[in-house]
Structures are given as structure tokens and as C-alpha cells.
DSSP file (Angstrom, degrees, kcal/mol; ACC not computed):
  #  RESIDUE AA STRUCTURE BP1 BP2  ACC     N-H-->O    O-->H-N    N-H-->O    O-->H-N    TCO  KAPPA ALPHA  PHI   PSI    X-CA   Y-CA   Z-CA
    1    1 A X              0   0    0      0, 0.0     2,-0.4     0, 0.0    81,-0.1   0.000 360.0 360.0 360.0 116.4  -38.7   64.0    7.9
    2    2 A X        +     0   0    0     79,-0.5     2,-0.2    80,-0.2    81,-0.0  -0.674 360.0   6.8 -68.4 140.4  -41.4   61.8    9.2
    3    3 A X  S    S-     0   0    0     -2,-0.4     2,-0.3     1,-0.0    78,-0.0  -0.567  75.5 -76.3  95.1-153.1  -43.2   60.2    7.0
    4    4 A X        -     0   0    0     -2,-0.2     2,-0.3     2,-0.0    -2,-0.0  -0.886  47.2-174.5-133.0 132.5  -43.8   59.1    3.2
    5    5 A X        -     0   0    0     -2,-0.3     2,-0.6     2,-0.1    -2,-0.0  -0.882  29.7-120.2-134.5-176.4  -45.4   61.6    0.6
    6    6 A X        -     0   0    0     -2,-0.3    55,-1.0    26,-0.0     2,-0.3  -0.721  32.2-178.5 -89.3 119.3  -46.6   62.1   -2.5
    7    7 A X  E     +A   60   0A   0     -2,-0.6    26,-0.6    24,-0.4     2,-0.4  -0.453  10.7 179.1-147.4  88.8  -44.8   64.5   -4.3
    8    8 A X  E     -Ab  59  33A   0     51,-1.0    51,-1.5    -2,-0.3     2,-0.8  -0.356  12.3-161.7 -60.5  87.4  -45.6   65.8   -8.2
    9    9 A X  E     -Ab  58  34A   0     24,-1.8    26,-1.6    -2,-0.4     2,-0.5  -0.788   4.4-161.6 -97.8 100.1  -43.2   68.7   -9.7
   10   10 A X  E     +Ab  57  35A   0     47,-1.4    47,-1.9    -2,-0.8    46,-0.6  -0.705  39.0 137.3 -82.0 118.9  -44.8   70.2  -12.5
   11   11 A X  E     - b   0  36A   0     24,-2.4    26,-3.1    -2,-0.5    27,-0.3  -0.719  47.6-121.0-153.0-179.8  -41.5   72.0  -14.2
   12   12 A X    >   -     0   0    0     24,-0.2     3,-2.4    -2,-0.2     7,-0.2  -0.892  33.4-114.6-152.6 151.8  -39.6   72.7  -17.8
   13   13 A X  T 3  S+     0   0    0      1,-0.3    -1,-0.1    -2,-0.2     6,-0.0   0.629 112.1  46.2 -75.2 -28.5  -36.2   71.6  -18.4
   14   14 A X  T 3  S+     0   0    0      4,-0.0     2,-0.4     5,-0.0    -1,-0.3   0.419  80.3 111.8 -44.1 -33.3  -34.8   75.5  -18.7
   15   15 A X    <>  -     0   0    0     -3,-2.4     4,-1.8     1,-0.1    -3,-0.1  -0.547  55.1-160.0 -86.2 100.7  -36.4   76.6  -15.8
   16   16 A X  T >4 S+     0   0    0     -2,-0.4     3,-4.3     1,-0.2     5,-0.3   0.542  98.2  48.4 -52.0-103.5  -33.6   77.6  -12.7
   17   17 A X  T 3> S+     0   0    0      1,-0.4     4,-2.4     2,-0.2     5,-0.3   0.243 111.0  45.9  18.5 -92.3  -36.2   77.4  -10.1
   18   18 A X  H 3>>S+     0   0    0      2,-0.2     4,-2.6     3,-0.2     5,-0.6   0.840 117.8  50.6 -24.8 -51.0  -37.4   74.0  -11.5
   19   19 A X  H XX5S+     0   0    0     -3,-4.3     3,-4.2    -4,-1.8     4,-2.1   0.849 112.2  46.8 -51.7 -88.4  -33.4   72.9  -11.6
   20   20 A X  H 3>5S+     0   0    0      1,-0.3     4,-2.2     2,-0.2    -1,-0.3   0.592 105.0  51.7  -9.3 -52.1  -33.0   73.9   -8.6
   21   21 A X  H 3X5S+     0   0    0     -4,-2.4     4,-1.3    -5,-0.3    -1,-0.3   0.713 115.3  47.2 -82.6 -11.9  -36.0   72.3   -6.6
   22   22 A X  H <X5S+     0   0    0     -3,-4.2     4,-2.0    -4,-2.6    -2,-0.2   0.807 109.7  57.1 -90.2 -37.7  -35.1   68.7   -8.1
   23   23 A X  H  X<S+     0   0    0     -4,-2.1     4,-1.0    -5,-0.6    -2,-0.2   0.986 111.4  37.8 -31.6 -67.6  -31.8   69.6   -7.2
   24   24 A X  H  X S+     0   0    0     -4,-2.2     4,-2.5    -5,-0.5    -2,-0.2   0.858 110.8  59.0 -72.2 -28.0  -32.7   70.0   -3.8
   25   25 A X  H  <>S+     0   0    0     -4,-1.3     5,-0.6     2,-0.2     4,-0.3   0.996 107.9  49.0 -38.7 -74.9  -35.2   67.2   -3.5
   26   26 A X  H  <5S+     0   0    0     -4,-2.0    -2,-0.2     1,-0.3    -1,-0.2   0.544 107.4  50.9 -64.5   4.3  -32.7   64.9   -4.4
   27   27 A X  H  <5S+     0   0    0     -4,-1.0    -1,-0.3     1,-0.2    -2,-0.2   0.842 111.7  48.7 -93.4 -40.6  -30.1   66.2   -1.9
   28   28 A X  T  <5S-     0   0    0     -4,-2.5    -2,-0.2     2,-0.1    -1,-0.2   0.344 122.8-109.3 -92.4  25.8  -32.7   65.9    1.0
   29   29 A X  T   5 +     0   0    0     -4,-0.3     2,-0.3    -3,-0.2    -3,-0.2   0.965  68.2 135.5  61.7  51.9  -33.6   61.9   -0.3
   30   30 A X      < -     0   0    0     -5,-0.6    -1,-0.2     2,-0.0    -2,-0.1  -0.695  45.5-142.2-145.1 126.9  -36.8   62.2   -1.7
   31   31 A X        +     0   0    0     -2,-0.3   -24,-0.4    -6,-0.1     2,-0.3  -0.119  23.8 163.9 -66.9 132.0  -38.6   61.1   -4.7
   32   32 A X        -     0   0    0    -26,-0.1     2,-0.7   -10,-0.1   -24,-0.3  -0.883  33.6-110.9-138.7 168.1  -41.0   62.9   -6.6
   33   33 A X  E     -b    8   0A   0    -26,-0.6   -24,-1.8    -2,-0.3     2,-0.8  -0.690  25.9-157.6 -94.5 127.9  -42.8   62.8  -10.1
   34   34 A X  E     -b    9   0A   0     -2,-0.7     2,-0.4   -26,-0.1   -24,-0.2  -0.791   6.0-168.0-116.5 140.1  -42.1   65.4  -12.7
   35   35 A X  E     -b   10   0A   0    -26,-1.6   -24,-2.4    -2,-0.8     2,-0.4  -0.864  26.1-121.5-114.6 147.1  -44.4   66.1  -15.4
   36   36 A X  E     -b   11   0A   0     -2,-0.4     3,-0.4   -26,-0.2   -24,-0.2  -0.837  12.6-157.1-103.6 131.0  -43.1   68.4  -18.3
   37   37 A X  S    S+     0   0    0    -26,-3.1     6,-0.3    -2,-0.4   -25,-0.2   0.558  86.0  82.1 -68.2 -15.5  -45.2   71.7  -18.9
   38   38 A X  S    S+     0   0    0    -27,-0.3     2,-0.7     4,-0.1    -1,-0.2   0.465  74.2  75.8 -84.9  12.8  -44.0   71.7  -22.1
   39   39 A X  S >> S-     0   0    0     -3,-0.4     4,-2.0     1,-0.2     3,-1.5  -0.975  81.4-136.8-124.5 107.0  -46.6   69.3  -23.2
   40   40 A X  H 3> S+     0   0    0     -2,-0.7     4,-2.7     1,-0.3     5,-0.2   0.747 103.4  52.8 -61.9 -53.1  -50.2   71.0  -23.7
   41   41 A X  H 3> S+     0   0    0      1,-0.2     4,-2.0     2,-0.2    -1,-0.3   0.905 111.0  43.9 -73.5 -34.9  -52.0   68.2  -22.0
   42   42 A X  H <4 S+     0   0    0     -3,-1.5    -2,-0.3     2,-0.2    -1,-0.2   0.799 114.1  50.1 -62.2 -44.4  -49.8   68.3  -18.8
   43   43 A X  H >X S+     0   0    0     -4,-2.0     3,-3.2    -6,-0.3     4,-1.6   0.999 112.0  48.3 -54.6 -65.1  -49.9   72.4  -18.6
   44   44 A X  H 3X S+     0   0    0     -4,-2.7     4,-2.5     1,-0.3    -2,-0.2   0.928 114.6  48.4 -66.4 -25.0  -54.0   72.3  -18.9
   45   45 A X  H 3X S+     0   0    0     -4,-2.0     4,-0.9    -5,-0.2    -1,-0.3   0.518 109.2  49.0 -83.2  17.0  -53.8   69.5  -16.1
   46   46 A X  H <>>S+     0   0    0     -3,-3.2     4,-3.3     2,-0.1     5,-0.6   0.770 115.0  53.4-103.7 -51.5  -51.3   71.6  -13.8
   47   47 A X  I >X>S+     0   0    0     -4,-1.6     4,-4.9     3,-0.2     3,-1.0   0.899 109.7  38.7  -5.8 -91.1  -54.1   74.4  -14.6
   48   48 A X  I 3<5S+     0   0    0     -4,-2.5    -1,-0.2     1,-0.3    -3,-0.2   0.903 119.1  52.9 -63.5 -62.6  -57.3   72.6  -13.5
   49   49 A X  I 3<5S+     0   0    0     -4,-0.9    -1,-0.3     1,-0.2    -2,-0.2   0.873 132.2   0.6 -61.2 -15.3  -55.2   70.9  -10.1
   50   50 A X  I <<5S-     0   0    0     -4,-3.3    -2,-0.3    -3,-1.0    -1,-0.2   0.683  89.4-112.7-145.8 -10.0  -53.9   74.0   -8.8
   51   51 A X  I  <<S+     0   0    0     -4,-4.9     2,-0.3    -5,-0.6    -4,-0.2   0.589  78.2  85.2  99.5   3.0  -54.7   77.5  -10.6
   52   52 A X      < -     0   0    0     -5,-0.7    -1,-0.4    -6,-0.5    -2,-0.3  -0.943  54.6-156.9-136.5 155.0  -51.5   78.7  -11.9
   53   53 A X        +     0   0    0     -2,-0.3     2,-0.4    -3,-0.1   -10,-0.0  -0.930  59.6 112.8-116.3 109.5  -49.3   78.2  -15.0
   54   54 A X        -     0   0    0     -2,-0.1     2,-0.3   -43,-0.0     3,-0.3  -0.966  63.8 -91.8-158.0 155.6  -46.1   79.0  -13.6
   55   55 A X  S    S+     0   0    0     -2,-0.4   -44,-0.1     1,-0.3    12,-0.1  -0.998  96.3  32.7-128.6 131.1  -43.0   76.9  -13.0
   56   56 A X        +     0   0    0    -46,-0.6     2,-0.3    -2,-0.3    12,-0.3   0.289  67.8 169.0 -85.2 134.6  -42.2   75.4  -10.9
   57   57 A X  E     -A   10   0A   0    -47,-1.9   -47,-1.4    -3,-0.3     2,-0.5  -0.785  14.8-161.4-106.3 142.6  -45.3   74.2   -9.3
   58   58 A X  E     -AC   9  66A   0      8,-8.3     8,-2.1    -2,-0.3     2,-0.5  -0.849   6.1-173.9-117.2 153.4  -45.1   71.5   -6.5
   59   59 A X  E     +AC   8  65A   0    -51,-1.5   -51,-1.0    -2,-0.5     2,-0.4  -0.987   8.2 179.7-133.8 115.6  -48.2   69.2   -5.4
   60   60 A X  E >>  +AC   7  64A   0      4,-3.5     3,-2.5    -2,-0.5     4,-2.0  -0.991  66.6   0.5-121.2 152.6  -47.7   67.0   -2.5
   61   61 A X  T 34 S-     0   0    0    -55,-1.0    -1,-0.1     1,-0.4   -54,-0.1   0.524 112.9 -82.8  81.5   9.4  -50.2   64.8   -1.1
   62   62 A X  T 34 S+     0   0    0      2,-0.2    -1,-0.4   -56,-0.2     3,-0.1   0.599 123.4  55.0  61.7   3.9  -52.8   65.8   -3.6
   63   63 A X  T <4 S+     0   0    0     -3,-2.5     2,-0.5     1,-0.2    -2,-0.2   0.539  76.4  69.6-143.7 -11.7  -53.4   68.6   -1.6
   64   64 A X  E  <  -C   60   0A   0     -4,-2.0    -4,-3.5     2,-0.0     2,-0.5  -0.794  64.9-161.8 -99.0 134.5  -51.0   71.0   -0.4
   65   65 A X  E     -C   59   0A   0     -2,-0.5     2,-0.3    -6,-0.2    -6,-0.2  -0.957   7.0-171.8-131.3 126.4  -49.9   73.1   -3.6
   66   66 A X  E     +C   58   0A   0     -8,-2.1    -8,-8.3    -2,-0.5     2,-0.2  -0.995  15.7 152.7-140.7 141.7  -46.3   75.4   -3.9
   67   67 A X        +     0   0    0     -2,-0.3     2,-0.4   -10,-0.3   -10,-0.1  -0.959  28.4  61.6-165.5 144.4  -45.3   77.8   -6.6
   68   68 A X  S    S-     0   0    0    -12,-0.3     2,-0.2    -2,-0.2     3,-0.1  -0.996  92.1  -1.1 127.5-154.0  -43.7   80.4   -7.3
   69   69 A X     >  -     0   0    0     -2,-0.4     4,-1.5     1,-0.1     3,-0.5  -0.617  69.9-118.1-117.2 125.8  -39.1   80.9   -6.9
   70   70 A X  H >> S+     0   0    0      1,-0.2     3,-3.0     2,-0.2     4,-2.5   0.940 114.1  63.2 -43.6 -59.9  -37.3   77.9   -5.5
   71   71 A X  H 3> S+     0   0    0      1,-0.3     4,-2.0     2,-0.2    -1,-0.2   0.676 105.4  43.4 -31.6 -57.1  -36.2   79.7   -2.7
   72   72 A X  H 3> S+     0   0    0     -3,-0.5     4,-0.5     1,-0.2    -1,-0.3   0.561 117.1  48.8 -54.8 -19.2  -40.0   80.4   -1.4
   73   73 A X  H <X S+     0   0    0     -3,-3.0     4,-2.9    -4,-1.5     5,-0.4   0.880 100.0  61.9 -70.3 -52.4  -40.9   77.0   -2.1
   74   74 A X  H  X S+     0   0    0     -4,-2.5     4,-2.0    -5,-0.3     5,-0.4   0.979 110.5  40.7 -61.9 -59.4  -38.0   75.5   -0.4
   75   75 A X  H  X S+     0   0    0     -4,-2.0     4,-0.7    -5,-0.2    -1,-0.2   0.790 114.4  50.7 -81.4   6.5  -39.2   77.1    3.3
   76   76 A X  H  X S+     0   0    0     -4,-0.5     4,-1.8    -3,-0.3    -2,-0.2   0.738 114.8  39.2 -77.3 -25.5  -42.7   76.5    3.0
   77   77 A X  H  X S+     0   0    0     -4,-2.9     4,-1.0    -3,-0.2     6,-0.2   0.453 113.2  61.0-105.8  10.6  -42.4   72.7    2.0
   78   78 A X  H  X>S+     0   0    0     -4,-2.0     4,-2.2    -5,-0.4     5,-1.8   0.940 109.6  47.8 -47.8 -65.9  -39.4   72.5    4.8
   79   79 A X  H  <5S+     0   0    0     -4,-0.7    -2,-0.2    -5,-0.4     3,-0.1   0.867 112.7  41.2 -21.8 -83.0  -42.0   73.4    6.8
   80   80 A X  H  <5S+     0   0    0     -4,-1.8    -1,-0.2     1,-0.2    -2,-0.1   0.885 119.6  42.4 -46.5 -44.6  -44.6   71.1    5.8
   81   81 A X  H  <5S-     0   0    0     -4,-1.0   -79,-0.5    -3,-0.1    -2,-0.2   0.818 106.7-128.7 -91.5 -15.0  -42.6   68.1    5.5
   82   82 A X  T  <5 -     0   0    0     -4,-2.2    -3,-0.3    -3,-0.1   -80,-0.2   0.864  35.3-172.8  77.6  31.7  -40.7   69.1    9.0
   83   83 A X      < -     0   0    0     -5,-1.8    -1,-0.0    -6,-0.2   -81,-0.0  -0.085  33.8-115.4 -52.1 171.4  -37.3   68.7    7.4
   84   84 A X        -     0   0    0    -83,-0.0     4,-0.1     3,-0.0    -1,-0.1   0.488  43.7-117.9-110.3 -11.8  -34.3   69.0   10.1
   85   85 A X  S    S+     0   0    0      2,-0.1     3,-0.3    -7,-0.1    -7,-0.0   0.850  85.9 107.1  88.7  18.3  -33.0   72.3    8.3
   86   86 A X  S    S+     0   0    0      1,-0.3     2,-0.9     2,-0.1     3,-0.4   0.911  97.7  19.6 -89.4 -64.1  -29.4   71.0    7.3
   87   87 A X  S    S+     0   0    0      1,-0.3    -1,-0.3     2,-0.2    -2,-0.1  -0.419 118.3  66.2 -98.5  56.4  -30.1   70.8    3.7
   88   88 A X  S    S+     0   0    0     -2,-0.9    -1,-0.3    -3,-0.3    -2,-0.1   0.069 104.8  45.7-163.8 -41.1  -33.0   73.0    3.9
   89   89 A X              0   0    0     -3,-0.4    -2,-0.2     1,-0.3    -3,-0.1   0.282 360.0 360.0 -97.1  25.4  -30.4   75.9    4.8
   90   90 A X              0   0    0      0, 0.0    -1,-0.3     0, 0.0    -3,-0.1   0.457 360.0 360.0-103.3 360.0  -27.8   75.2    2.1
């Protein structure tokens, strides 16, 4: 991975998906923010950035937005971030 980003997981603690993608964050070394849907103010402001209420939703950079079943998340922000495809393919 080149670079450094910003990277915002909008999740609930139940949610496989959610498990999963902080699971897999932390296997490829990178730190992100997680905000709990379960909290009304945090759901309407996952709303407003990005158009969905669904879990898990990921925002990096402020601008690039993924949602939706870890699995689909995990190769579209491989992708984006240019990960090397070791952890990316576990």
C-alpha cells in the first residue's frame, strides 16, 4: 500500500460483515475510525455522508464510499488502496 488514508467504518457490534472488515483491516495494518450505527446521531450522519443505512459502510478519504457484504468491500477497497493481494486473498 502506498500511502496514508483516512479511513471511517460506520458498523454495529453484531454485524459479520462489520466483524469481519475490522478483522481484516487490522490484519493488512491499518487504522481506521469506527462509529457505532447504533447511536441515532451517528446512523443520520452515515445517512447524509453517503446514502445508505446499511452495515457495514466504509468512507475513506472523505470521498470514496463502500457498502454492502465484506467480501465486496474487501476487493473494491484492495483495489483502491493497491494492496499487494496476500491478505487481500485470505
Amino acid at each position: 500500500m502506498s500511502g496514508t488514508y483516512r479511513i471511517e467504518v460506520y458498523t454495529t457490534p453484531t454485524c459479520p460483515d462489520c466483524l469481519a472488515l475490522k478483522r481484516w483491516f487490522a490484519q493488512e495494518g491499518l487504522s481506521f475510525t469506527e462509529h457505532d450505527l447504533r447511536r441515532a446521531e451517528v446512523a443520520e450522519e452515515a445517512k447524509r455522508r453517503t446514502g445508505v443505512r446499511v452495515a457495514p459502510v466504509t468512507v475513506i478519504d472523505n470521498e470514496h464510499v463502500f457498502y454492502g457484504v465484506f467480501a465486496e468491500q474487501k476487493k473494491n477497497i484492495s483495489a483502491l488502496l493497491k494492496l499487494d493481494g496476500k491478505a487481500a486473498e485470505a
